[in-house]
N, C-alpha and C positions, 0 to 999 in steps of 0.2 A: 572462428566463432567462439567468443565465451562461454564457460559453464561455470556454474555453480550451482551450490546444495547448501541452503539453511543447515547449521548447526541440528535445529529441531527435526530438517527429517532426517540425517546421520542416526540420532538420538532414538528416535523413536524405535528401530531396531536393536540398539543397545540395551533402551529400557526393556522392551521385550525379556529378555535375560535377563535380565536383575530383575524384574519386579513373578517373574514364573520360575528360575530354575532352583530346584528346592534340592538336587542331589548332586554331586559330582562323584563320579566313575576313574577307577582307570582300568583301563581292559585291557583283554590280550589279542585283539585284534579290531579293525575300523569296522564300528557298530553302522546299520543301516537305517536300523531304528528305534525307539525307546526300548521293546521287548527285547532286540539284540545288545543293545547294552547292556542292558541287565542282564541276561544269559552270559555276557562275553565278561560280564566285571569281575575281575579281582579285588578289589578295592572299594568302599563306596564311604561315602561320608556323607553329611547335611551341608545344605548352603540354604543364606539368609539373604536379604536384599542386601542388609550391613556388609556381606565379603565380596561384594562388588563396589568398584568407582570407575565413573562416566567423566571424563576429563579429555581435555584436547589433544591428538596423537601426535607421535614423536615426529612425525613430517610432516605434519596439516592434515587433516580430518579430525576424526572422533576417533577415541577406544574405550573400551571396556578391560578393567583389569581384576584378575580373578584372585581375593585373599590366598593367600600360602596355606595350608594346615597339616598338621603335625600328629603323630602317632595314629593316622590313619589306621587301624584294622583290615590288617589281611584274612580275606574267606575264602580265597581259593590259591591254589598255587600255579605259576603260569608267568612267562617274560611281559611284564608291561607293554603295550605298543602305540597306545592312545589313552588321551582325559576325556571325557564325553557330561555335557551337560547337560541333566533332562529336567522335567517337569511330569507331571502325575500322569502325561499323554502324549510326549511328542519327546523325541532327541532334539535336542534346543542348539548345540555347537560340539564340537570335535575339536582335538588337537593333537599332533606327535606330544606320546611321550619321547622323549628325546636322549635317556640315558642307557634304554634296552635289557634294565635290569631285569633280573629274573627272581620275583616276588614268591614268596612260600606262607601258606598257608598258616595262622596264629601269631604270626609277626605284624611290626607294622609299619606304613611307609609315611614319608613328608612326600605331599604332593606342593613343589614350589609355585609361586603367583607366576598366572601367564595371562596374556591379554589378546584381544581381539582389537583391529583395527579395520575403522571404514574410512578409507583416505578418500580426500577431494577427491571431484572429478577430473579429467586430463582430458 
């Protein structure tokens, strides 16, 4: 049996994210919810619709890829363990931090571009 998925509805979860998450995180452990991310951040920065693109994924579907940024602000001190995306009311997406580094407070970090992918159906 066939499947497919319009591009637009891939997208419209995408957008979702880019057009609401207004902060990016990185915590020291998997947030469950906006209020735990926030409790759990070591790190927090501003995101804008501009630090996201919505483009076709690396194997067929859709992704979302999140800008880089730099000289991040460290507030607490604590090993990285997750990025987490929210909005003024909800945890929007998670991801491995993937280097395990152990972040100190007054310093500051590059959190590199990562993306999200929603691949075809199978």
């Amino acid at each position: 049996m066939a499947k497919l998925l319009h591009p637009d509805v891939l997208d419209k979860g995408l957008e979702e994210i880019k057009n609401n998450a207004n902060q990016e995180l990185v915590c020291n452990a998997m947030p469950v919810s906006r209020a735990d991310a926030l409790a759990k951040a070591l790190a927090a920065t501003a995101m804008a619709s501009g630090d996201f693109v919505i483009a076709n994924g690396d194997a067929g579907g859709r992704k979302i890829t999140m800008a880089a940024k730099s000289g991040v602000s460290v507030t607490a001190t604590g090993a990285a363990s997750t990025c987490a995306l929210i909005d003024g009311t909800r945890l929007l997406a998670v991801t491995d931090e993937t280097t395990g580094q152990t972040l100190t407070a007054g310093n500051t970090v590059n959190i590199p571009t990562w993306k999200i992918t929603f691949n075809d159906p199978s």
